[in-house]
BANU-870022 format. One record per residue (C-alpha): residue in three letters; x, y, z; residue number from 1. Coordinates in pm, 1 decimal, always signed. Layout:
% residues N
<node 'ALA', <X, Y, Z>, NUM>;
...
% end
This chain:
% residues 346
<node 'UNK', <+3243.5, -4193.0, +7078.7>, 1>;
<node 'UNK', <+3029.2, -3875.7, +7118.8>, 2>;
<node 'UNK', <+3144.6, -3558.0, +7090.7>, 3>;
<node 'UNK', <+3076.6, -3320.4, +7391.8>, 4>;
<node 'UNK', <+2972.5, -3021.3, +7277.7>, 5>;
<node 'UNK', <+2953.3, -2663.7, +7468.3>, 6>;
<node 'UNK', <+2612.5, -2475.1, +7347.0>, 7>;
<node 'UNK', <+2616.1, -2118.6, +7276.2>, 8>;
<node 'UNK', <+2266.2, -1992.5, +7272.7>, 9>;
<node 'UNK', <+2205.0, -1603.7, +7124.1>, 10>;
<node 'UNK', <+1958.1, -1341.4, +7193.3>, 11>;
<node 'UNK', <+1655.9, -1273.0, +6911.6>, 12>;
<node 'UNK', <+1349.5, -1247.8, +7044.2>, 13>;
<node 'UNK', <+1100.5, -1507.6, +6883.7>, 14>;
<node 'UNK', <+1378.9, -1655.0, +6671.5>, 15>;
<node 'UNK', <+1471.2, -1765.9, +6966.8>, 16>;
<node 'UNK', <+1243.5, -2114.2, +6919.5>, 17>;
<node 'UNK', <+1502.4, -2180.0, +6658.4>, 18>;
<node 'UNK', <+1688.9, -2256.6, +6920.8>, 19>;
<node 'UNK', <+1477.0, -2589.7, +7011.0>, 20>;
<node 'UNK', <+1536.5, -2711.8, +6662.3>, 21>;
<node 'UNK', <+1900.6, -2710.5, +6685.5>, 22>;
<node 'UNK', <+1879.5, -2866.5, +6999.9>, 23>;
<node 'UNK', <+1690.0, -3163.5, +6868.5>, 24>;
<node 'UNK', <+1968.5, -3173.2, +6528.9>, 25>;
<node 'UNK', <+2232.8, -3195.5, +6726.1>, 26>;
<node 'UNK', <+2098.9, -3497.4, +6982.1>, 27>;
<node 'UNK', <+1985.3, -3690.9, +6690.3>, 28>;
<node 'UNK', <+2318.5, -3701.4, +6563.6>, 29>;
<node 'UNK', <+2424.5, -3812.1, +6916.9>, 30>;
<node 'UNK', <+2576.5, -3528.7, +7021.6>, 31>;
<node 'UNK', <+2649.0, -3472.3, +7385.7>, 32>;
<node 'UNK', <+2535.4, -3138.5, +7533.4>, 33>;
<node 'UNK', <+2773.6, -3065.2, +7805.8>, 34>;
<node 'UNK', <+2739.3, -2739.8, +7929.9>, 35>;
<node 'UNK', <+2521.0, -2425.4, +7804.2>, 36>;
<node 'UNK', <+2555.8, -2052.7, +7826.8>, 37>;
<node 'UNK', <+2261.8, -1843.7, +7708.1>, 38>;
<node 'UNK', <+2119.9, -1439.2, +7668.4>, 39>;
<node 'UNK', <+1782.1, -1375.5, +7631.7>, 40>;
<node 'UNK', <+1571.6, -1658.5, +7489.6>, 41>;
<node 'UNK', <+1909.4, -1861.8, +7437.3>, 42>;
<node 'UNK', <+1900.0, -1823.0, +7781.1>, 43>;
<node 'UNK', <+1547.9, -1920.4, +7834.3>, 44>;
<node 'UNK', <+1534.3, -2215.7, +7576.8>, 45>;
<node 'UNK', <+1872.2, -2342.6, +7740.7>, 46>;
<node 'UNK', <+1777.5, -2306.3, +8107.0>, 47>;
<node 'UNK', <+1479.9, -2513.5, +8021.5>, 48>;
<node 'UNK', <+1652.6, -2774.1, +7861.8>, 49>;
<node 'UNK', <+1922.1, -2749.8, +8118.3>, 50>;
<node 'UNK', <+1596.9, -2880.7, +8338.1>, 51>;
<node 'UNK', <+1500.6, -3151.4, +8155.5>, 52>;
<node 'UNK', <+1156.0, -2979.3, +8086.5>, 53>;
<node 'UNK', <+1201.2, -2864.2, +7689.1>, 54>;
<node 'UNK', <+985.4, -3157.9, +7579.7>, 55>;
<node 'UNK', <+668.0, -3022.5, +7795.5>, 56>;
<node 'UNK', <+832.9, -2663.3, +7691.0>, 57>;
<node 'UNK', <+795.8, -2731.1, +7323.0>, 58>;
<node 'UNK', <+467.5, -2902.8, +7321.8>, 59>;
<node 'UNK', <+344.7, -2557.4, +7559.0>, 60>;
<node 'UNK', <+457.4, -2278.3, +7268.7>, 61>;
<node 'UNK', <+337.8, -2489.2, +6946.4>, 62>;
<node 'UNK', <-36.4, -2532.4, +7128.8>, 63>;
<node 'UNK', <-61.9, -2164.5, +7129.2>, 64>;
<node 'UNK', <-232.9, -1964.2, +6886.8>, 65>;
<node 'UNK', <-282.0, -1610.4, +6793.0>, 66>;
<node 'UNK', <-565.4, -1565.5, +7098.6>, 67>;
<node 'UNK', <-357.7, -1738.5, +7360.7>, 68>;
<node 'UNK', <-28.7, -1548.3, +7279.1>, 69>;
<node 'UNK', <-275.4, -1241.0, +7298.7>, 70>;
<node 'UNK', <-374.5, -1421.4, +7652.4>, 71>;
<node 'UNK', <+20.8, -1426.0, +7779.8>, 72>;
<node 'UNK', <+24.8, -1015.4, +7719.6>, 73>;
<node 'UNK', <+45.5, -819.5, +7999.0>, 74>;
<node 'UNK', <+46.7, -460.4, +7890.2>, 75>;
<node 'UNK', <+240.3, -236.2, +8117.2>, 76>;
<node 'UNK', <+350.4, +69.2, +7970.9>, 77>;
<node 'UNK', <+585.8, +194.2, +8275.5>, 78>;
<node 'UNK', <+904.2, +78.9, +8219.5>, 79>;
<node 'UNK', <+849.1, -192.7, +7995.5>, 80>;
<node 'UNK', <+527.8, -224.5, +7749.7>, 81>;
<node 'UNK', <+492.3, -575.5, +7908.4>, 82>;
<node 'UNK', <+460.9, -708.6, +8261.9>, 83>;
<node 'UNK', <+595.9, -1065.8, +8131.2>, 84>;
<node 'UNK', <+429.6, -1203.1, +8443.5>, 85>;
<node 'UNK', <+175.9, -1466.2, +8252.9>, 86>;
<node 'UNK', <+428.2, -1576.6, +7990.9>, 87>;
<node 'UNK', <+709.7, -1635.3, +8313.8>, 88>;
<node 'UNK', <+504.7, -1782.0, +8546.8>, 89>;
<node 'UNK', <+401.4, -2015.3, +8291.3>, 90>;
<node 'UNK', <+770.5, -2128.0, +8217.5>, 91>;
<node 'UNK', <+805.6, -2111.9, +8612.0>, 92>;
<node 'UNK', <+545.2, -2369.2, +8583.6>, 93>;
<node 'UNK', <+717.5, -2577.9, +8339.3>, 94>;
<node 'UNK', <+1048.1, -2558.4, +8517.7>, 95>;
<node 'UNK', <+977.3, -2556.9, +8861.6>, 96>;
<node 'UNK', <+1146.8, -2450.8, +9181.2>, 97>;
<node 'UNK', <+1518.8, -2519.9, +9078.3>, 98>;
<node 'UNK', <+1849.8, -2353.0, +9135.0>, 99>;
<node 'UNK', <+2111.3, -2346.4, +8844.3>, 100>;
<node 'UNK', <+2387.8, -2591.9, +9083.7>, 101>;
<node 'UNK', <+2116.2, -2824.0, +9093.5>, 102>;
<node 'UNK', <+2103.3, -2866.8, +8715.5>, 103>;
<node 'UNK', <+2209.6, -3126.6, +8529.2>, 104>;
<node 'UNK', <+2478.1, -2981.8, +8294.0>, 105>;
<node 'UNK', <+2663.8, -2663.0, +8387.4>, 106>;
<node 'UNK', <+2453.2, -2393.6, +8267.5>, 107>;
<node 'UNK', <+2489.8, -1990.5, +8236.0>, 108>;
<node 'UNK', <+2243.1, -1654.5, +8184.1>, 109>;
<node 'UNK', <+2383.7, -1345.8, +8065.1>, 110>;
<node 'UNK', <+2212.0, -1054.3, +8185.5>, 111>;
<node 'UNK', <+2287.4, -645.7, +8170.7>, 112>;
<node 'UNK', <+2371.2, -496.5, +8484.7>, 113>;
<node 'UNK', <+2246.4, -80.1, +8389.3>, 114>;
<node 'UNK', <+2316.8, +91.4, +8736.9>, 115>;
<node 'UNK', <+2682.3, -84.6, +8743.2>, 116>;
<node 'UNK', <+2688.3, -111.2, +8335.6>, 117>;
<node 'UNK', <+2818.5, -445.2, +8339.6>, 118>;
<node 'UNK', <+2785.2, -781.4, +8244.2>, 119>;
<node 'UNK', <+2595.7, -1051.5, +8495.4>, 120>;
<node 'UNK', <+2657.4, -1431.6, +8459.0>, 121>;
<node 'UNK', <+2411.6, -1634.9, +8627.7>, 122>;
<node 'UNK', <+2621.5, -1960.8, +8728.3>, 123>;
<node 'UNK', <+2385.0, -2005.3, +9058.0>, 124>;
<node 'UNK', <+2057.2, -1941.2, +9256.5>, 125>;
<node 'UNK', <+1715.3, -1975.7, +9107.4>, 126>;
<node 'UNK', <+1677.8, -2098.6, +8758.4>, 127>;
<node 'UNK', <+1347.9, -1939.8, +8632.5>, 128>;
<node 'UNK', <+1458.0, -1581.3, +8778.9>, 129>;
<node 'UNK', <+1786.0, -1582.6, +8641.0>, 130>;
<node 'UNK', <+1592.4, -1595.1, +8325.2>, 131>;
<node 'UNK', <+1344.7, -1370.7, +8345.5>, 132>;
<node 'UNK', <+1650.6, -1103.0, +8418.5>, 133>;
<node 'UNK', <+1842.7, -1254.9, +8062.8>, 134>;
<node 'UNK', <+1512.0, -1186.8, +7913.6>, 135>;
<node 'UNK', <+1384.2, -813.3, +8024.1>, 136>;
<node 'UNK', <+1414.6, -703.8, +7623.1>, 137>;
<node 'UNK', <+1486.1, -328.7, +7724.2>, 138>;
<node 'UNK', <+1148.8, -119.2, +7636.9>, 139>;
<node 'UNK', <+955.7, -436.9, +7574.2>, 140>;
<node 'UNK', <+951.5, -643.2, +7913.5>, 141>;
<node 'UNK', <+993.2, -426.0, +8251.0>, 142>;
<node 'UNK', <+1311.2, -463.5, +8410.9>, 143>;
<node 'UNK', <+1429.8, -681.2, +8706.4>, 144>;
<node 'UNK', <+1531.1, -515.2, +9050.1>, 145>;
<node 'UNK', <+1808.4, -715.7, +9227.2>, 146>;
<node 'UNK', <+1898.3, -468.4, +9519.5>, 147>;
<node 'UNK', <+2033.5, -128.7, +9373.4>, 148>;
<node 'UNK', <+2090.8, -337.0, +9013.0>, 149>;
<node 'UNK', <+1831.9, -318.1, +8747.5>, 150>;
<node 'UNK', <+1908.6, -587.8, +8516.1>, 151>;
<node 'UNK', <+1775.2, -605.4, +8132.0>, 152>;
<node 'UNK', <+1856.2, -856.0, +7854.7>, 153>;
<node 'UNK', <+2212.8, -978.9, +7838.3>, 154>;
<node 'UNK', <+2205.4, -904.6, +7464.5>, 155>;
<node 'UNK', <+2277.8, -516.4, +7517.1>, 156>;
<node 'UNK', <+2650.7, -636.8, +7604.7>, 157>;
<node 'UNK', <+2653.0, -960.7, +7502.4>, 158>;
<node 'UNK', <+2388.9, -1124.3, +7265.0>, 159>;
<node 'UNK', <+2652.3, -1423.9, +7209.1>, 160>;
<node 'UNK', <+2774.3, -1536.2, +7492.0>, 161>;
<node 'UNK', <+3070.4, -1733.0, +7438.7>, 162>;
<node 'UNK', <+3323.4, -1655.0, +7686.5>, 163>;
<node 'UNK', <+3141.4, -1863.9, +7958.7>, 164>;
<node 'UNK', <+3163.3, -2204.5, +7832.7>, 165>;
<node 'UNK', <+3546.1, -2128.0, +7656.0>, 166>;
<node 'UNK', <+3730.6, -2290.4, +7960.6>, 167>;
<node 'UNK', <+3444.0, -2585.7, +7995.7>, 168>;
<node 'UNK', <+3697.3, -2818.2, +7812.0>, 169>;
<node 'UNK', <+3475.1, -2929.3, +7562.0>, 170>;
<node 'UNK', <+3520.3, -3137.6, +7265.7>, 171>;
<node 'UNK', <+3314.8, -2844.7, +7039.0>, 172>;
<node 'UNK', <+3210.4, -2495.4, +7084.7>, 173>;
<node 'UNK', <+2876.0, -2464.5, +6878.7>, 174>;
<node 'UNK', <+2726.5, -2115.8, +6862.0>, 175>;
<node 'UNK', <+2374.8, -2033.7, +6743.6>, 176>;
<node 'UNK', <+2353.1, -1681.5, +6646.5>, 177>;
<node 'UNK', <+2022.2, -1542.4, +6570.2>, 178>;
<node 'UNK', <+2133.1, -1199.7, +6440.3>, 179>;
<node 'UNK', <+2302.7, -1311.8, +6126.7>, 180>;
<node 'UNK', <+2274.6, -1062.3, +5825.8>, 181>;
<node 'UNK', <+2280.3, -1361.6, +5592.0>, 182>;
<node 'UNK', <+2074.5, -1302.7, +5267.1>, 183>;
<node 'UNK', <+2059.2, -1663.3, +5193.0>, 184>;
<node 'UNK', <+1784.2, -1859.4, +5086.5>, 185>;
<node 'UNK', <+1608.1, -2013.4, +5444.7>, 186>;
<node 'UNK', <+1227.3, -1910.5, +5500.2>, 187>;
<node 'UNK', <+994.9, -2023.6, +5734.8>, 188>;
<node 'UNK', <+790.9, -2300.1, +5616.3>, 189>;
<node 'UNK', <+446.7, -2222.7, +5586.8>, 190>;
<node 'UNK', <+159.1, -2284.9, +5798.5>, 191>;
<node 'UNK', <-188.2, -2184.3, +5762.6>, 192>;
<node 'UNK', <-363.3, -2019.9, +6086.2>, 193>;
<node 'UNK', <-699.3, -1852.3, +6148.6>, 194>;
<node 'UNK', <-713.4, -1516.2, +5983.6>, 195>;
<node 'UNK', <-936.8, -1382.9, +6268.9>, 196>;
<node 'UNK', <-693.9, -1437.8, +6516.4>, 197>;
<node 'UNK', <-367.2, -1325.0, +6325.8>, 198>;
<node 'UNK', <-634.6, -999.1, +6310.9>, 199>;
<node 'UNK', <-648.1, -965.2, +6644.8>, 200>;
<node 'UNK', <-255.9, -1084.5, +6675.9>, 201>;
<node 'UNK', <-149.0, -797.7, +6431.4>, 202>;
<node 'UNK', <-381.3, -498.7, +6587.9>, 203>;
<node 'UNK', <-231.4, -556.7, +6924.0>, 204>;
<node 'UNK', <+132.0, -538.3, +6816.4>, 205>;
<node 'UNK', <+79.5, -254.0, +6586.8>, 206>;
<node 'UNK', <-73.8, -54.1, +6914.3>, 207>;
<node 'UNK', <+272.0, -183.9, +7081.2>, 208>;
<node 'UNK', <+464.9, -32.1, +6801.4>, 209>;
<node 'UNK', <+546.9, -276.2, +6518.1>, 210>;
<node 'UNK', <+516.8, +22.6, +6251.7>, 211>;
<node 'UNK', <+689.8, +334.7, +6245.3>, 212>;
<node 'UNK', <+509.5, +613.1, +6099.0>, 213>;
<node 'UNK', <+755.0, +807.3, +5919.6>, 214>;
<node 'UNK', <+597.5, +1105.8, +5688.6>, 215>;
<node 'UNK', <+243.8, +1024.1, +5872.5>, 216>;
<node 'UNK', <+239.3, +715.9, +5616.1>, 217>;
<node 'UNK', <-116.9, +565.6, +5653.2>, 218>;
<node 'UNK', <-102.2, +237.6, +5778.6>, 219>;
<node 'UNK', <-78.4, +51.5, +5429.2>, 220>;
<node 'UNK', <+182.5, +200.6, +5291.1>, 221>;
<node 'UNK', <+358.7, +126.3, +5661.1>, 222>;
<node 'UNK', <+266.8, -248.3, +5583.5>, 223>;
<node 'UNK', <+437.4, -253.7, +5270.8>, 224>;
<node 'UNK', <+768.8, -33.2, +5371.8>, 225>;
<node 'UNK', <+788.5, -319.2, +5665.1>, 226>;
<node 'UNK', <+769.1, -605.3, +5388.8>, 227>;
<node 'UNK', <+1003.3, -447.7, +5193.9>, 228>;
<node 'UNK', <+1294.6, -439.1, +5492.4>, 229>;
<node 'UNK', <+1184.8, -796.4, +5557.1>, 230>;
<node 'UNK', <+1224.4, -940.2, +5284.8>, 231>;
<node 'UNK', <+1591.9, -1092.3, +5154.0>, 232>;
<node 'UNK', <+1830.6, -907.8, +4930.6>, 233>;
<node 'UNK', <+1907.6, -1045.0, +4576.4>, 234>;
<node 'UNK', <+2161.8, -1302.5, +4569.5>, 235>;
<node 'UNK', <+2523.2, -1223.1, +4606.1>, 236>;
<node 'UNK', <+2897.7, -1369.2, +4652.2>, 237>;
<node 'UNK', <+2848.4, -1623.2, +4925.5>, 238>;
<node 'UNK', <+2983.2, -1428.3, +5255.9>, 239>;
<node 'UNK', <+3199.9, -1611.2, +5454.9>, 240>;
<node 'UNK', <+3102.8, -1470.4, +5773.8>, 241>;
<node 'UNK', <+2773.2, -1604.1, +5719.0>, 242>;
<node 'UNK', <+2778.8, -1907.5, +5525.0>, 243>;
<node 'UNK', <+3146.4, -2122.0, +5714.7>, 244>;
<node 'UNK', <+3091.6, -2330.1, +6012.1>, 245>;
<node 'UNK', <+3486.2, -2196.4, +6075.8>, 246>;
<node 'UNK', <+3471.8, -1868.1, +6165.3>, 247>;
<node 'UNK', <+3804.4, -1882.6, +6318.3>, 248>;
<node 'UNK', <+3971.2, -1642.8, +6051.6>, 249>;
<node 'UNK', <+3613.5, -1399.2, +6016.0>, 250>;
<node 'UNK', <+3651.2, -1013.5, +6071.5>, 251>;
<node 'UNK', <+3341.5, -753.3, +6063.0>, 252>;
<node 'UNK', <+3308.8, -548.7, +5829.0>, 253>;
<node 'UNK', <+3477.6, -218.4, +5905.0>, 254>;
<node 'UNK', <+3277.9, +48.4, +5694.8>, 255>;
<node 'UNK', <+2977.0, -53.6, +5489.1>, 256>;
<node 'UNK', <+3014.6, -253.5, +5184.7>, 257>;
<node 'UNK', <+2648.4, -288.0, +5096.0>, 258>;
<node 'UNK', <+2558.0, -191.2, +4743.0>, 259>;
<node 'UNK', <+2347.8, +157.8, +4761.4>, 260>;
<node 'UNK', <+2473.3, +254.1, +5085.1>, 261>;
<node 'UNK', <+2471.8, +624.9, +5150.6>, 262>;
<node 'UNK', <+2788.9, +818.6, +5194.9>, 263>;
<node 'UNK', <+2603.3, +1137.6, +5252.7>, 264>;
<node 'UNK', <+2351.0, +1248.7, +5463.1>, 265>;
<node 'UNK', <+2204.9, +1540.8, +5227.4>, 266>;
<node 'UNK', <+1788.6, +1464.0, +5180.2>, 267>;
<node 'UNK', <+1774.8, +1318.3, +5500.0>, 268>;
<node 'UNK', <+1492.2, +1460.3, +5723.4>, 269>;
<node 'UNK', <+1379.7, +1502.4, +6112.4>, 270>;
<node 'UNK', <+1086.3, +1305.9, +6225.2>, 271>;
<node 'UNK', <+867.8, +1470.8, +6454.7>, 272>;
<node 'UNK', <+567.4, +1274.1, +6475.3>, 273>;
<node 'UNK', <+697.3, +978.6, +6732.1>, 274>;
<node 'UNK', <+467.9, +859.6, +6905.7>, 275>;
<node 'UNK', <+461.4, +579.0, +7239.1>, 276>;
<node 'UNK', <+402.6, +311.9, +6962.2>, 277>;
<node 'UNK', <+667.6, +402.8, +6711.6>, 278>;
<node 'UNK', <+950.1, +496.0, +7001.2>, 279>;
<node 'UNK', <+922.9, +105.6, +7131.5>, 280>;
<node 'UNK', <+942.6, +10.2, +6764.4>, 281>;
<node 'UNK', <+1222.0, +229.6, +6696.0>, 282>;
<node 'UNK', <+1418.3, +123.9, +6998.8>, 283>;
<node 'UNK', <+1354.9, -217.3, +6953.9>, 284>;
<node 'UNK', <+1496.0, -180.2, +6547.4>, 285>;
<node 'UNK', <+1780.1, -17.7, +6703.5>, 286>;
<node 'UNK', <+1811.0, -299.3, +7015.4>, 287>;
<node 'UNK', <+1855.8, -585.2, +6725.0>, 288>;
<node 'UNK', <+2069.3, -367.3, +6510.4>, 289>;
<node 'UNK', <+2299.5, -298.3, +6805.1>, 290>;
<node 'UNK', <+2316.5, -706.7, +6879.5>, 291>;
<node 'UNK', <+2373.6, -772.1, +6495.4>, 292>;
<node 'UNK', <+2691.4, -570.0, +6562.0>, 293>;
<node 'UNK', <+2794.1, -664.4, +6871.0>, 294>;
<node 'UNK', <+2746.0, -1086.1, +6796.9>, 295>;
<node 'UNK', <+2999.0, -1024.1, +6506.5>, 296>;
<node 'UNK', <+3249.6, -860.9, +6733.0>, 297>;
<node 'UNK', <+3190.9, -1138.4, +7003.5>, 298>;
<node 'UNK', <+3231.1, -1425.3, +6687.6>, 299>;
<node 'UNK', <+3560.7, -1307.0, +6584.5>, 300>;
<node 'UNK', <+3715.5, -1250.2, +6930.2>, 301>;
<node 'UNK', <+3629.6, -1589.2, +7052.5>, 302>;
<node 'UNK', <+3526.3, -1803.5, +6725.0>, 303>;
<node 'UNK', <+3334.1, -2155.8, +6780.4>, 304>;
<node 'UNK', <+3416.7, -2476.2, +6662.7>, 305>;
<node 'UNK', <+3118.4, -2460.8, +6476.9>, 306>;
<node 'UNK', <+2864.3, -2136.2, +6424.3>, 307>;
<node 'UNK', <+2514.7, -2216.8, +6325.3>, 308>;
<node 'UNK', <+2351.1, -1877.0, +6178.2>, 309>;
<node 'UNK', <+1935.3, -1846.5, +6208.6>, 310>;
<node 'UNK', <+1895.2, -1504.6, +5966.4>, 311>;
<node 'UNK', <+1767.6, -1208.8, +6147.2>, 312>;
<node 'UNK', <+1502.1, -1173.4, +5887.8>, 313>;
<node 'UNK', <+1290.9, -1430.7, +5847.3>, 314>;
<node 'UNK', <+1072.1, -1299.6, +6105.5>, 315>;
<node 'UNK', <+1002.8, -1025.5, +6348.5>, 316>;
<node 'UNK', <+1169.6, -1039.2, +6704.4>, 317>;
<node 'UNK', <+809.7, -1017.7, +6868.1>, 318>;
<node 'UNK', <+594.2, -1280.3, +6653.5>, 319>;
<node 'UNK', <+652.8, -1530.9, +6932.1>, 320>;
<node 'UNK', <+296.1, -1765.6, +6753.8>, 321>;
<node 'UNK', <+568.3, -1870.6, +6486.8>, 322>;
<node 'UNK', <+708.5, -2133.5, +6757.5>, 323>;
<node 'UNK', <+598.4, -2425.2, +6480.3>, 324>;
<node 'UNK', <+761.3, -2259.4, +6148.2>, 325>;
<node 'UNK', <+1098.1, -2137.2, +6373.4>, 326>;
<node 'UNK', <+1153.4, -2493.4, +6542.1>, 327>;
<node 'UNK', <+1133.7, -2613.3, +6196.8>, 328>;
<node 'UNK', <+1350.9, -2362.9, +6055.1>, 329>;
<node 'UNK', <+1627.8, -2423.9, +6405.2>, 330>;
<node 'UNK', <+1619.5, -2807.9, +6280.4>, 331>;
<node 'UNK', <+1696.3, -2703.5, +5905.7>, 332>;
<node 'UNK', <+1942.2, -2494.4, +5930.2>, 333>;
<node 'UNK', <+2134.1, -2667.2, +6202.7>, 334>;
<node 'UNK', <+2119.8, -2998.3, +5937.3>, 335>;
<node 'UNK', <+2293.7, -2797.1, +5704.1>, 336>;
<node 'UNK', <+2557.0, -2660.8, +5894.9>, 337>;
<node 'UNK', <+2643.9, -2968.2, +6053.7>, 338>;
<node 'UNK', <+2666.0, -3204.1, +5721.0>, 339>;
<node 'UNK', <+2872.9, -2923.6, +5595.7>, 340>;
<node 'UNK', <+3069.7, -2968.7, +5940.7>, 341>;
<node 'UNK', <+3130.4, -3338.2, +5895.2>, 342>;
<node 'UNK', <+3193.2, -3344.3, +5583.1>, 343>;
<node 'UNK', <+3495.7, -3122.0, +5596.5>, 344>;
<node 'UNK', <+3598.3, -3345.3, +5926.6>, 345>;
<node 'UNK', <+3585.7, -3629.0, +5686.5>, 346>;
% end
């Protein structure tokens, strides 16, 4: 008999895609998605597949190279640096006119509420607006204007979103948290693309702030302090926070435990060269550092059946031409955590 399963979809910007790979893992094991509850692109990869559309979805994001993700940016600069116009109306495309109570499977976006400061779940109304609202990445995508409410990405409260699909009487609970500090050994898988375009890829998203320049560092030496955060940590003691598909009995961390961290601020220096650029980089470091946090809280309040963790570093939230390498990566990973799953059941 198949299990019916509750999906939990994170926020994470372009890991987001991973989000299609699990997908695909868990109905080729015959799994039975039931109900979904999604922030951000969890909520934009599960309101598609909520639709029935993720097929044409997929085929859509791994067509596109480095020039037509350049295409899909609408540069703003007022309250967001992008429109997201072109990349929505695209999806509105793909998903057409449909409310959420016309769906197929119960389905839920989690969006931010700033004038009220609350949560929003959307449990009703139209699909591809609902969202677009999940998905407003504060500083990065303007903001939606429901009456007095300007609504931004769920993930500033809630980058996990759990809580909706806890009473959907479920067989399983599976979250997919793209935020995970794991230090573990998953990379993308390589694929070779046209260095002219990743050119013209790279200029654009250094103009919309993917460096910082701290100490006016020239832009080299910016390249190589960003491939230094990026890349993983040397191996340690497996964490269980990380690495169990239980999390039931998981706490965060309350003070910081990482080797070499500071415990005083002496040396430490003000910046005062920010620039446009390197304030949306800098707010959108401390956006995912902020849901890294937060997703660990929401984890050990309400702990899945089963948590499926995409690590936060294996690529930048805004490199959204990886859709091939991260789908991949979704399918992997998921694999993993589910033999590890079943073979514990068994």
């Amino acid at each position: 008999m198949k299990k019916r399963i509750a999906l939990v979809l994170g926020s994470g910007g372009a890991r987001g895609y991973a989000h299609i790979g699990v997908i695909e893992e868990l109905e080729r094991r015959g799994y039975d998605i039931a109900c979904i509850a999604g922030c951000s692109m969890g909520a934009v990869v599960g309101g598609i597949y909520a639709a029935g559309k993720l097929d044409l979805y997929r085929d859509w994001i791994q067509s596109l190279d480095y020039l037509d993700v350049l295409r899909l940016v609408d540069v703003s600069f007022r309250l967001g640096a992008i429109r997201g116009e072109k990349v929505f109306g695209q999806i509105r495309n793909i998903v057409g006119e449909i409310n959420i109570e016309d769906l197929r499977i119960p389905y839920t976006a989690v969006a931010t509420d700033l004038t009220h400061q609350q949560e929003i779940w959307f449990q009703e109304g139209c699909l591809h607006q609902a969202m677009r609202a999940s998905a407003a990445i504060p500083s990065l995508f303007t903001p939606v204007m429901q009456g007095n409410r300007m609504l931004v990405d769920g993930g500033l409260l809630n980058p996990l979103p759990i809580v909706p699909v806890v009473s959907s009487h479920c067989d399983l609970i599976i979250a997919v948290n793209l935020n995970s500090p794991s230090q573990n050994s998953y990379q993308l898988p390589g694929i070779q693309r046209p260095p002219a375009f990743k050119s013209r890829f790279d200029t654009l998203m250094n103009s919309l702030g993917s460096h910082m320049p701290f100490r006016n560092k020239h832009a080299s030496d910016l390249l190589e302090l960003e491939q230094v955060m990026l890349k993983p940590l040397p191996d340690s003691a497996p964490n269980p926070w990380v690495e169990s598909t239980r999390p039931g009995a998981q706490q965060p961390a309350a003070a910081p435990t990482q080797e070499g961290a500071p415990k005083s601020a002496s040396g430490s220096f003000i910046i005062d060269n920010v620039g446009p650029a390197s304030l949306l980089d800098l707010i959108n470091q401390s956006f995912e550092v902020m849901q890294t946090s937060l997703a660990q809280y929401k984890i050990a309040g309400y702990p899945p059946d089963i948590l499926i963790n995409v690590p936060k570093r294996v690529c930048r939230f805004f490199e959204f031409y990886k859709a091939p390498e991260l789908i991949a990566l979704g399918r992997e990973i998921a694999r993993d955590t589910l033999d590890r799953y079943e073979s514990e059941e068994h």
